[in-house]
CHARMM-style PDB file with segment names, atoms N, HN, CA, C and O in Angstrom:
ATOM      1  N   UNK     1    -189.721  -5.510 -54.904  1.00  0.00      PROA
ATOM      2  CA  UNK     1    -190.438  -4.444 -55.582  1.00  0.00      PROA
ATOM      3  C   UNK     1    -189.808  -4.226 -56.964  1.00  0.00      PROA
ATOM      4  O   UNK     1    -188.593  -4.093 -57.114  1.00  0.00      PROA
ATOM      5  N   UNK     2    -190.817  -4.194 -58.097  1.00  0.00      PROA
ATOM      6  HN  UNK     2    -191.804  -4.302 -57.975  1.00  0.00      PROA
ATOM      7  CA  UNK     2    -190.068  -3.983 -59.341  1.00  0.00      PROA
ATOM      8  C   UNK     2    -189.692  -2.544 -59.287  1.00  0.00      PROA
ATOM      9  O   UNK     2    -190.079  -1.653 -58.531  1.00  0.00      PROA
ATOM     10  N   UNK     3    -188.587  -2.529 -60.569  1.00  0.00      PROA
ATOM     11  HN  UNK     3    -188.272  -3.253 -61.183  1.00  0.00      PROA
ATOM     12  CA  UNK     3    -188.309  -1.033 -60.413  1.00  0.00      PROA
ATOM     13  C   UNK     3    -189.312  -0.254 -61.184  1.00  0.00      PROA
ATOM     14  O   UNK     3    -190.116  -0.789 -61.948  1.00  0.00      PROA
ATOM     15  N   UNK     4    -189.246   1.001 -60.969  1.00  0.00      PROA
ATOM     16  HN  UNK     4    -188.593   1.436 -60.349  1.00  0.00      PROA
ATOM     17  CA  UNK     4    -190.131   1.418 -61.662  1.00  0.00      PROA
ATOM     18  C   UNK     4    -189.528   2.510 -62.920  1.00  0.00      PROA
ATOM     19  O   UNK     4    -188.362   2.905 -62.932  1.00  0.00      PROA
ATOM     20  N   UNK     5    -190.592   2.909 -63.977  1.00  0.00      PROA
ATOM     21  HN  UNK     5    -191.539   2.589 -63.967  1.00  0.00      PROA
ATOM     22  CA  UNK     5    -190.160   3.596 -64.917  1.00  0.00      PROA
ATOM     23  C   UNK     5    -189.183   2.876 -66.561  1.00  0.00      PROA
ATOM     24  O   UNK     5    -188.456   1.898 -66.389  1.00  0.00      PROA
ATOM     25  N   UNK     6    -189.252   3.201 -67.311  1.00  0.00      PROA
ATOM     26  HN  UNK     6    -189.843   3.995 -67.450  1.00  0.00      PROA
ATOM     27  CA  UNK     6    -188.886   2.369 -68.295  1.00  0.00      PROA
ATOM     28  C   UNK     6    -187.359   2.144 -68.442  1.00  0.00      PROA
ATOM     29  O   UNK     6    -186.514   3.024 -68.279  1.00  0.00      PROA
ATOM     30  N   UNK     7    -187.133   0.952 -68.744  1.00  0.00      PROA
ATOM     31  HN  UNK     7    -187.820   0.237 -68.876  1.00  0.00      PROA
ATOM     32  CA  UNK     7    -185.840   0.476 -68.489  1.00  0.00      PROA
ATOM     33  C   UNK     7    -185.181   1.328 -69.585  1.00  0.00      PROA
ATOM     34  O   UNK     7    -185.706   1.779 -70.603  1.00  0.00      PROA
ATOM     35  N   UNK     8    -183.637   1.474 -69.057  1.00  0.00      PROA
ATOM     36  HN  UNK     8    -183.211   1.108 -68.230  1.00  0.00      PROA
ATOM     37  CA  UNK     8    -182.626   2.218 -69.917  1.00  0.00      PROA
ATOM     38  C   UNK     8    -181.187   1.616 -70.148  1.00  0.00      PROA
ATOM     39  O   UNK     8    -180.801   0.567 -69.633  1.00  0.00      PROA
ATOM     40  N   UNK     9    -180.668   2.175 -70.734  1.00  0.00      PROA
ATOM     41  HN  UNK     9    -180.981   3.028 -71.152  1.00  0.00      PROA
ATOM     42  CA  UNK     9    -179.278   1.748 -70.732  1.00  0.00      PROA
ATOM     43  C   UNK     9    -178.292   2.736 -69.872  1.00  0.00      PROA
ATOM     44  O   UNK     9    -177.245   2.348 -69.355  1.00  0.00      PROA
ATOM     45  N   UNK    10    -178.714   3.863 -69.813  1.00  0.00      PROA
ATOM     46  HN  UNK    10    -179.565   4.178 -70.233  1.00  0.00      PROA
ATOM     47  CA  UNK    10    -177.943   5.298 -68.932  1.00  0.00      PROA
ATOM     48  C   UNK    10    -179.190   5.890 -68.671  1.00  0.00      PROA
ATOM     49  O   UNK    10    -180.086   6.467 -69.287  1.00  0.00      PROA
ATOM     50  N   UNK    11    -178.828   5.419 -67.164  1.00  0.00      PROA
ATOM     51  HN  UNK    11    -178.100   4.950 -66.663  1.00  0.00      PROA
ATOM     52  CA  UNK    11    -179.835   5.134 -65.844  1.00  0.00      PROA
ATOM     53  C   UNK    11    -179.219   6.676 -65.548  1.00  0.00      PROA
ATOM     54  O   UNK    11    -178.014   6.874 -65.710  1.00  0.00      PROA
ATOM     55  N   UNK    12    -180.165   7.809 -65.081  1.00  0.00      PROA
ATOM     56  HN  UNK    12    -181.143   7.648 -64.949  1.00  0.00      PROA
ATOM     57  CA  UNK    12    -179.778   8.939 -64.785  1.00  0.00      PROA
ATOM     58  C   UNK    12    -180.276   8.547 -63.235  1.00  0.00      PROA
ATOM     59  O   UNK    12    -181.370   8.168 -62.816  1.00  0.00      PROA
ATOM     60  N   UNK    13    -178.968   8.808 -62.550  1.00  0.00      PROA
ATOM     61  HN  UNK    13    -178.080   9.116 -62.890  1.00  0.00      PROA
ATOM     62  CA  UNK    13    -179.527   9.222 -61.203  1.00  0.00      PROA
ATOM     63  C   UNK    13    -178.931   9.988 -60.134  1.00  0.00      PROA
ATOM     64  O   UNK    13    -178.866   9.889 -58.909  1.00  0.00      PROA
ATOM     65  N   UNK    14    -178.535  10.754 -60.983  1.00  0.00      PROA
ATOM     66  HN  UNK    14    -178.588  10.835 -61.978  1.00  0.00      PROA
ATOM     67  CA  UNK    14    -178.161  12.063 -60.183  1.00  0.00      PROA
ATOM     68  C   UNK    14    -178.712  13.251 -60.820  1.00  0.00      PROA
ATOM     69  O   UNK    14    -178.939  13.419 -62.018  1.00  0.00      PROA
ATOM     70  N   UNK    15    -178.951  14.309 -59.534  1.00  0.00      PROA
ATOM     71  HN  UNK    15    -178.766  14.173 -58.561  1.00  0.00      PROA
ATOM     72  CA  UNK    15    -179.938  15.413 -59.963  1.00  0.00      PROA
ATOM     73  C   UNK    15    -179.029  16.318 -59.509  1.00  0.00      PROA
ATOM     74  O   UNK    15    -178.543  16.330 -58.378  1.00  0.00      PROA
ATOM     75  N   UNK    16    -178.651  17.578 -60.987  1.00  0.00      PROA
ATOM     76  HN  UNK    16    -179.046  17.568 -61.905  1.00  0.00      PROA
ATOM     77  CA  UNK    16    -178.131  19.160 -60.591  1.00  0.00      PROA
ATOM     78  C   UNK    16    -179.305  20.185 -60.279  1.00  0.00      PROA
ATOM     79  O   UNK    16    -180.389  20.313 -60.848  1.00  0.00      PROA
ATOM     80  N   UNK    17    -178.808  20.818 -59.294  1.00  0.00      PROA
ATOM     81  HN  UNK    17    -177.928  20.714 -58.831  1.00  0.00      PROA
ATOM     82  CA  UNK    17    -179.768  22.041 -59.520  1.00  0.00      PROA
ATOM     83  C   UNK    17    -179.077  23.501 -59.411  1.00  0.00      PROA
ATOM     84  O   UNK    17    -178.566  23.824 -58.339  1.00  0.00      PROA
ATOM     85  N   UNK    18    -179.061  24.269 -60.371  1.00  0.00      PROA
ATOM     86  HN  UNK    18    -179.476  24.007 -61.242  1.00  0.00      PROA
ATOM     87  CA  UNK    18    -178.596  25.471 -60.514  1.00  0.00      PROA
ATOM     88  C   UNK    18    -179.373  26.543 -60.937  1.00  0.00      PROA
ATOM     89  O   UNK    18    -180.578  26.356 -61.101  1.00  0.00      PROA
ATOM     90  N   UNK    19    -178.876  27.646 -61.143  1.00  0.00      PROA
ATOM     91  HN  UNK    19    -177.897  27.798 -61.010  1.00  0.00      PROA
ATOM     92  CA  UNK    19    -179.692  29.105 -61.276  1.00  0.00      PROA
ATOM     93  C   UNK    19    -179.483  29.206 -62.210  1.00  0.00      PROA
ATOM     94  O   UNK    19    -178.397  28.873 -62.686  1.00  0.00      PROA
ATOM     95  N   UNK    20    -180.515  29.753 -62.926  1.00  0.00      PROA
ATOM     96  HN  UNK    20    -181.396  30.024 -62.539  1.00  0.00      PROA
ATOM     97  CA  UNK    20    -180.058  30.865 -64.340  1.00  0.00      PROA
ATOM     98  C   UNK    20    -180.725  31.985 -64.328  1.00  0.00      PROA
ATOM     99  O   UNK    20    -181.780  31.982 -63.693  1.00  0.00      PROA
ATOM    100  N   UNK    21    -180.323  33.164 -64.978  1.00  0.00      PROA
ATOM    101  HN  UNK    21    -179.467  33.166 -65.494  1.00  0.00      PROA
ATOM    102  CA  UNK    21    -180.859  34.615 -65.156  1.00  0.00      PROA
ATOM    103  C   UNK    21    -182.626  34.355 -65.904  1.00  0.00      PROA
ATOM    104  O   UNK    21    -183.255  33.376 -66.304  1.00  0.00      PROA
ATOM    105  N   UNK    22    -182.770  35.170 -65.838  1.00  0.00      PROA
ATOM    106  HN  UNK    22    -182.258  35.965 -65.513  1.00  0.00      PROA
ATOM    107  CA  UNK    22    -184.468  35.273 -66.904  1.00  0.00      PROA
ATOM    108  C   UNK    22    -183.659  34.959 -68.184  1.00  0.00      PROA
ATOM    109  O   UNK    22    -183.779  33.785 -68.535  1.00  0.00      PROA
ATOM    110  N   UNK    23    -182.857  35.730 -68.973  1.00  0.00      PROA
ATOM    111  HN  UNK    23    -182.760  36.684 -68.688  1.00  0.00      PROA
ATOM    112  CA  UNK    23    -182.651  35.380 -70.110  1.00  0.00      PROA
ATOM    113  C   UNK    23    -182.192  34.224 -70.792  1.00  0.00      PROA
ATOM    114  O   UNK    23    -182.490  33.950 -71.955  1.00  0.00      PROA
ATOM    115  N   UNK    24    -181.140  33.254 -69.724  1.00  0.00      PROA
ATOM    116  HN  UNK    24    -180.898  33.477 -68.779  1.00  0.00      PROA
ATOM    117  CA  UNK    24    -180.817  32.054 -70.004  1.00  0.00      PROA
ATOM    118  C   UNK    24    -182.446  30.856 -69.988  1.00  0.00      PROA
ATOM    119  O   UNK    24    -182.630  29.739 -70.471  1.00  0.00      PROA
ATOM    120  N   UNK    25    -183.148  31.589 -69.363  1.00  0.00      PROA
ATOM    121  HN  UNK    25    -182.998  32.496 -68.970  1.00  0.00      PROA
ATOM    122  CA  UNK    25    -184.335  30.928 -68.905  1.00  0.00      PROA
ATOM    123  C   UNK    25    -184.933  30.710 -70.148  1.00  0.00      PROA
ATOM    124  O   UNK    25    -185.298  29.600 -70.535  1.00  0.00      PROA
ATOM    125  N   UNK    26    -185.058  31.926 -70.889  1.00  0.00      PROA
ATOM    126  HN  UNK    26    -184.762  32.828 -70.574  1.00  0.00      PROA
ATOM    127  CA  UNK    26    -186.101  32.769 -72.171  1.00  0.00      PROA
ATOM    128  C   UNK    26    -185.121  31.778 -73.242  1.00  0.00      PROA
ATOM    129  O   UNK    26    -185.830  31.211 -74.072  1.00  0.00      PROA
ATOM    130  N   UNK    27    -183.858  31.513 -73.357  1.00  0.00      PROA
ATOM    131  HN  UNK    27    -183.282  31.973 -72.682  1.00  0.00      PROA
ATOM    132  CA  UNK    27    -183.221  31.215 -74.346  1.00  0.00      PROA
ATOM    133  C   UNK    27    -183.332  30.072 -74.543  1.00  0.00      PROA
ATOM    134  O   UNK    27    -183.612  29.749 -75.698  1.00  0.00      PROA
ATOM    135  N   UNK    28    -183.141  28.858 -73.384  1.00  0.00      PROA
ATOM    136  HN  UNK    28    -182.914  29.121 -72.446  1.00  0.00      PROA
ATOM    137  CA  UNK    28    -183.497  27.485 -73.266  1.00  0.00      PROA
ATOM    138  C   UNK    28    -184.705  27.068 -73.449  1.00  0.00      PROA
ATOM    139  O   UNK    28    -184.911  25.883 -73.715  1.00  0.00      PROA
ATOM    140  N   UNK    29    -185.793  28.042 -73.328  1.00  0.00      PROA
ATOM    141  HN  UNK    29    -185.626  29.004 -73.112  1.00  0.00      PROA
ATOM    142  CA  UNK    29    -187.466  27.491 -73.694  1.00  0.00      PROA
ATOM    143  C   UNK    29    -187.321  27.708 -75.149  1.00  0.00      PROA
ATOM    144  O   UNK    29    -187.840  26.777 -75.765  1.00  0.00      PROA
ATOM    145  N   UNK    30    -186.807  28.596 -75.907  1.00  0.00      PROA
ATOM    146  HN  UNK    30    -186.386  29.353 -75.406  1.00  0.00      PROA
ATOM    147  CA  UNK    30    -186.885  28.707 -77.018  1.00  0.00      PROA
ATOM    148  C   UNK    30    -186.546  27.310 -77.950  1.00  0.00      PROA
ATOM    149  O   UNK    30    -187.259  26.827 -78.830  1.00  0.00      PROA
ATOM    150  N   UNK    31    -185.086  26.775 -77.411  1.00  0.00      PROA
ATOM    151  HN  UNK    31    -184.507  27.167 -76.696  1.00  0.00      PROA
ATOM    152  CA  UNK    31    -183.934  26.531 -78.181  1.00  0.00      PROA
ATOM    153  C   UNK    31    -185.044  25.151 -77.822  1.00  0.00      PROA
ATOM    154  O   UNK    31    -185.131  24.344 -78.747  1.00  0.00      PROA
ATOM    155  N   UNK    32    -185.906  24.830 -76.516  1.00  0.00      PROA
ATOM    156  HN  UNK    32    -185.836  25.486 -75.765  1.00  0.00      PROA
ATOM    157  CA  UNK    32    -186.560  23.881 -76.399  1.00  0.00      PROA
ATOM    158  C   UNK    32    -187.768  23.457 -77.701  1.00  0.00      PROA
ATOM    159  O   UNK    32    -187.961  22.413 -78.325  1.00  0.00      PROA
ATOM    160  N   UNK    33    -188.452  24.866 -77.734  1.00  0.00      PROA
ATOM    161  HN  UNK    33    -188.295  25.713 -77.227  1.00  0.00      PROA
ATOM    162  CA  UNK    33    -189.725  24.620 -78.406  1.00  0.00      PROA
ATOM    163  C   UNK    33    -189.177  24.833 -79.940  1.00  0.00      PROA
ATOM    164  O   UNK    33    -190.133  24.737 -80.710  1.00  0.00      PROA
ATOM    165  N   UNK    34    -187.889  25.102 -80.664  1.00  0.00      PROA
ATOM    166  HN  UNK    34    -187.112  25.180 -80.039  1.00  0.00      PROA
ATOM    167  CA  UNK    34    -187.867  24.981 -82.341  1.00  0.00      PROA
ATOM    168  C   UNK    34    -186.949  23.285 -82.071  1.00  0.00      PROA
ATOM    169  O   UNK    34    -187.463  22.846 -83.100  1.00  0.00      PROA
ATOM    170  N   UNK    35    -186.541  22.714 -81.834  1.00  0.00      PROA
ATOM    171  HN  UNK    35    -186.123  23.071 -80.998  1.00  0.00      PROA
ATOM    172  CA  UNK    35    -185.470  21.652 -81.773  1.00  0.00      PROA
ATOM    173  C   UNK    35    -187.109  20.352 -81.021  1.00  0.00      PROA
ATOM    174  O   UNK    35    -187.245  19.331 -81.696  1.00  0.00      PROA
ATOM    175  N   UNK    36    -187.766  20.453 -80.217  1.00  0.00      PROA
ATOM    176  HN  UNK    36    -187.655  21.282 -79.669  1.00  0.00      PROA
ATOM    177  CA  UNK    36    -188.964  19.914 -79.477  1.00  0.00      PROA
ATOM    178  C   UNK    36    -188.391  18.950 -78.679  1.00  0.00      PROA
ATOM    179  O   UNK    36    -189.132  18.167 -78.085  1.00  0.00      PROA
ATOM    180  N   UNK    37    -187.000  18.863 -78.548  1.00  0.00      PROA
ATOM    181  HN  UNK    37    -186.398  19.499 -79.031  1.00  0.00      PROA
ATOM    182  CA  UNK    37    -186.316  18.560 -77.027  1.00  0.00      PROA
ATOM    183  C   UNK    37    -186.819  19.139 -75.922  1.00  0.00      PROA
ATOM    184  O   UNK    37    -187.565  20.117 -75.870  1.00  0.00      PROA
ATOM    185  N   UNK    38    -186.256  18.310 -74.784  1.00  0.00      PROA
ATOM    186  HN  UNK    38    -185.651  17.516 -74.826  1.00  0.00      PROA
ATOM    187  CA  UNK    38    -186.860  18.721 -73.734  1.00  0.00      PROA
ATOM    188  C   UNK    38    -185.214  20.086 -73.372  1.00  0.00      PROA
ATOM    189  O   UNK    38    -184.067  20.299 -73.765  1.00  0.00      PROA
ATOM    190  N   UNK    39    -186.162  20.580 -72.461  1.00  0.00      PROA
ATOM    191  HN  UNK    39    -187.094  20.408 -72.142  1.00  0.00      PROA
ATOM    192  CA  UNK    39    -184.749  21.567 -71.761  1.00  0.00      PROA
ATOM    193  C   UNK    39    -183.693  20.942 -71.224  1.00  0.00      PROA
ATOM    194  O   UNK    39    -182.529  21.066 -71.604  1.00  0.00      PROA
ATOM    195  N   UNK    40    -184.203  20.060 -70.071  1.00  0.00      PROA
ATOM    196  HN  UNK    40    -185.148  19.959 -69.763  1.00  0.00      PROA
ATOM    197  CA  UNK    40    -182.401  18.520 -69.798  1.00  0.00      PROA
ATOM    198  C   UNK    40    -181.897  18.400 -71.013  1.00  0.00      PROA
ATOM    199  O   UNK    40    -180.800  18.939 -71.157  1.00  0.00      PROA
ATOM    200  N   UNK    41    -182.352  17.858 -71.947  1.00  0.00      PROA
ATOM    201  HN  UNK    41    -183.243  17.419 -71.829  1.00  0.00      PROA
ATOM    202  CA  UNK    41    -181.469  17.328 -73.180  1.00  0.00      PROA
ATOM    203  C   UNK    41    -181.202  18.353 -73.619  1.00  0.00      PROA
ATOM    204  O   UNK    41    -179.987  18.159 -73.641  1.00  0.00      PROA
ATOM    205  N   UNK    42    -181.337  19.566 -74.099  1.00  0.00      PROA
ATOM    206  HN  UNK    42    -182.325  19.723 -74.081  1.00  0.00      PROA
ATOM    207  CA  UNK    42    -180.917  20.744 -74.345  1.00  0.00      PROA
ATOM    208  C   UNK    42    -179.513  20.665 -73.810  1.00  0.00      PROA
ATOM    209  O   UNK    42    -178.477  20.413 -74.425  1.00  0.00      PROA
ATOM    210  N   UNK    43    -179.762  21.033 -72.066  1.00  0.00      PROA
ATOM    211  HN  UNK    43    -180.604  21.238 -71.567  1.00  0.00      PROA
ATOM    212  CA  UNK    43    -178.725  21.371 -71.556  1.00  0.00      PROA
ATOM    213  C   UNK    43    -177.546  20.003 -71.335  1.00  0.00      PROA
ATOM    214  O   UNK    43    -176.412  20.157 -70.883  1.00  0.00      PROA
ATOM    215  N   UNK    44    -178.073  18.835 -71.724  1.00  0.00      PROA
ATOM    216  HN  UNK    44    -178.995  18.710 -72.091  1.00  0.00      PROA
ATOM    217  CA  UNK    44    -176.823  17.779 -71.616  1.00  0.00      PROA
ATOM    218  C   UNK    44    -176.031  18.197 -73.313  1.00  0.00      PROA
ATOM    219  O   UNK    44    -174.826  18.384 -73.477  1.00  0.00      PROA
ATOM    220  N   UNK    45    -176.702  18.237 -73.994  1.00  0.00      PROA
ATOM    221  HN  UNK    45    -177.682  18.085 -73.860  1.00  0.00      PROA
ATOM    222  CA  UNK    45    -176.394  18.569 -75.652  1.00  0.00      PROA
ATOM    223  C   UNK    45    -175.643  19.700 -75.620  1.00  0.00      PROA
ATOM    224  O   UNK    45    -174.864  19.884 -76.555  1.00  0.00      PROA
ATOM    225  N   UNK    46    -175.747  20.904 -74.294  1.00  0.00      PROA
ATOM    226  HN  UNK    46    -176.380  20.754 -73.534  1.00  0.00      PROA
ATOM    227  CA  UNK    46    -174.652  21.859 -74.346  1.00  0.00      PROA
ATOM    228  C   UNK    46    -173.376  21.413 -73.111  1.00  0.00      PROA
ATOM    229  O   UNK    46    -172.171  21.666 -73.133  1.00  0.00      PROA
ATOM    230  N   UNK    47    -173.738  21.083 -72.657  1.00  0.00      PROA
ATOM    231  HN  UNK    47    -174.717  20.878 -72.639  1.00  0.00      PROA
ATOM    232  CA  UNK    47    -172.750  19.651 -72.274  1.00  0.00      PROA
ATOM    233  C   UNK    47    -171.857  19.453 -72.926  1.00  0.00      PROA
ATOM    234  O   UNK    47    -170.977  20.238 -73.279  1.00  0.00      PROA
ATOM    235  N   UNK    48    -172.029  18.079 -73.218  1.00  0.00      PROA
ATOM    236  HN  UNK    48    -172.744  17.442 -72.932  1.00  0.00      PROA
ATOM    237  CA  UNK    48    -171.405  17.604 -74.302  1.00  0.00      PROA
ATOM    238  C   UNK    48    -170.733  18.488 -75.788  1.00  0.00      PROA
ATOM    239  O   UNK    48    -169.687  18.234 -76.386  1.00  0.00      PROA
ATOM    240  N   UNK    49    -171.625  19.434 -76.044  1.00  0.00      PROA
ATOM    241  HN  UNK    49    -172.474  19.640 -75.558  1.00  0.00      PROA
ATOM    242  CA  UNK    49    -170.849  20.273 -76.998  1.00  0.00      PROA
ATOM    243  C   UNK    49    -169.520  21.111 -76.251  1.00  0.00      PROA
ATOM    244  O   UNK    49    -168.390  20.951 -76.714  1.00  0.00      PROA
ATOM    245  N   UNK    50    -169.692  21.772 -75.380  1.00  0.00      PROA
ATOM    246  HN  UNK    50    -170.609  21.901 -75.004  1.00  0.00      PROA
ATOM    247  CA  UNK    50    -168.648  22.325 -74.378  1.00  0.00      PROA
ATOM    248  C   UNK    50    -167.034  20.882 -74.077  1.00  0.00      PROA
ATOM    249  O   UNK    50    -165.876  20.880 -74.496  1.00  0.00      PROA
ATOM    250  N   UNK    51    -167.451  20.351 -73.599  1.00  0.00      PROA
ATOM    251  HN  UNK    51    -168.391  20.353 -73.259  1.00  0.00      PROA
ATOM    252  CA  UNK    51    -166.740  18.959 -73.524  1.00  0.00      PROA
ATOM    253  C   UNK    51    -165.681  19.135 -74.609  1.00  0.00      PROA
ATOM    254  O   UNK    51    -164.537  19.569 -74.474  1.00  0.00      PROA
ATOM    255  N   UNK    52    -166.229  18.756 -75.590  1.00  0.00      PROA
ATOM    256  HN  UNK    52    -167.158  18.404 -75.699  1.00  0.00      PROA
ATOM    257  CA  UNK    52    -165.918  18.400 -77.301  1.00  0.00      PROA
ATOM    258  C   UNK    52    -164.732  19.575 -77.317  1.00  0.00      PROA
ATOM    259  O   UNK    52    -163.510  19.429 -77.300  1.00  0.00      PROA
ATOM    260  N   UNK    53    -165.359  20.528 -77.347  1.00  0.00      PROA
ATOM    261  HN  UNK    53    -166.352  20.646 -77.360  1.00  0.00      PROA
ATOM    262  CA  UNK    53    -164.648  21.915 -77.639  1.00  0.00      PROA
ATOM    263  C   UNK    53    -163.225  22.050 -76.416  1.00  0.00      PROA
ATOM    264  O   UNK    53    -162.728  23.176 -76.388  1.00  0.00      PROA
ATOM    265  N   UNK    54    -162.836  21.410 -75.830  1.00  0.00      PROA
ATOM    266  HN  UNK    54    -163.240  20.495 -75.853  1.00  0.00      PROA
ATOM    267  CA  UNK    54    -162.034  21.375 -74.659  1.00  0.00      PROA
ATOM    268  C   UNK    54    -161.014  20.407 -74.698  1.00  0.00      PROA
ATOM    269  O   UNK    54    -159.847  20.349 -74.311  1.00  0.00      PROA
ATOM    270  N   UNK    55    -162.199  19.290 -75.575  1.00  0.00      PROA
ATOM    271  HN  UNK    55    -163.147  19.337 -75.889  1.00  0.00      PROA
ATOM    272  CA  UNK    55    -161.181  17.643 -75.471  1.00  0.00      PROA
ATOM    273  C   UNK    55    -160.629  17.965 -76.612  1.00  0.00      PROA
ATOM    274  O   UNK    55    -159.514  17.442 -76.596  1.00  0.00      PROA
ATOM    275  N   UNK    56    -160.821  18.688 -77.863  1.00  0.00      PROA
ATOM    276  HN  UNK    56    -161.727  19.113 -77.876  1.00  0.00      PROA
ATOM    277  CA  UNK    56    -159.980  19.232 -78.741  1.00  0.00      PROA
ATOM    278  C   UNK    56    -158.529  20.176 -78.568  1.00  0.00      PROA
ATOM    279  O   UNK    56    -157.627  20.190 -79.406  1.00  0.00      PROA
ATOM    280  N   UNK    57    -158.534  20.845 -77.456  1.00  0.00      PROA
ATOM    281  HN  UNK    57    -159.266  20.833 -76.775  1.00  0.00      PROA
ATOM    282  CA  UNK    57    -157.662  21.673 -77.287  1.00  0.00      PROA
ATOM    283  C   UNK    57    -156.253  20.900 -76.552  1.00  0.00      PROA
ATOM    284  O   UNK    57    -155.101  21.295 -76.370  1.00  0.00      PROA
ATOM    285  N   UNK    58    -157.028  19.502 -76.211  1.00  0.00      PROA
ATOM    286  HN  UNK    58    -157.964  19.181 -76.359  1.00  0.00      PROA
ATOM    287  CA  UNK    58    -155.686  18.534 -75.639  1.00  0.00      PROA
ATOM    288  C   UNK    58    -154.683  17.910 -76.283  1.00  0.00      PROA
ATOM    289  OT1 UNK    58    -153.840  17.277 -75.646  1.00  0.00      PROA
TER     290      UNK     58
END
């Protein structure tokens, strides 16, 4: 069976699922619809910014 879906180089295949308040909710659609990222990439982009800010302090 071929695989399906378009080939990548960073194959996501693991899934988080967590809570957020209404307002984290309200803030991420926003930060979604001026930037026209999706909300995942949003939240990997605050990710990775968090990261950064940490691997500096080493």
């Amino acid at each position: 069976m071929s695989p399906k879906g378009r080939p990548t180089n960073d194959p996501k295949k693991t899934s988080s699922h967590f809570r957020l308040s209404d307002e984290d909710v309200k803030l991420l659609a926003i930060c979604s619809k001026e930037t026209g990222l999706s909300k995942t990439e949003i939240v990997r982009q605050g990710i990775r910014e968090v990261y950064a800010k940490i691997s500096k302090k080493k």
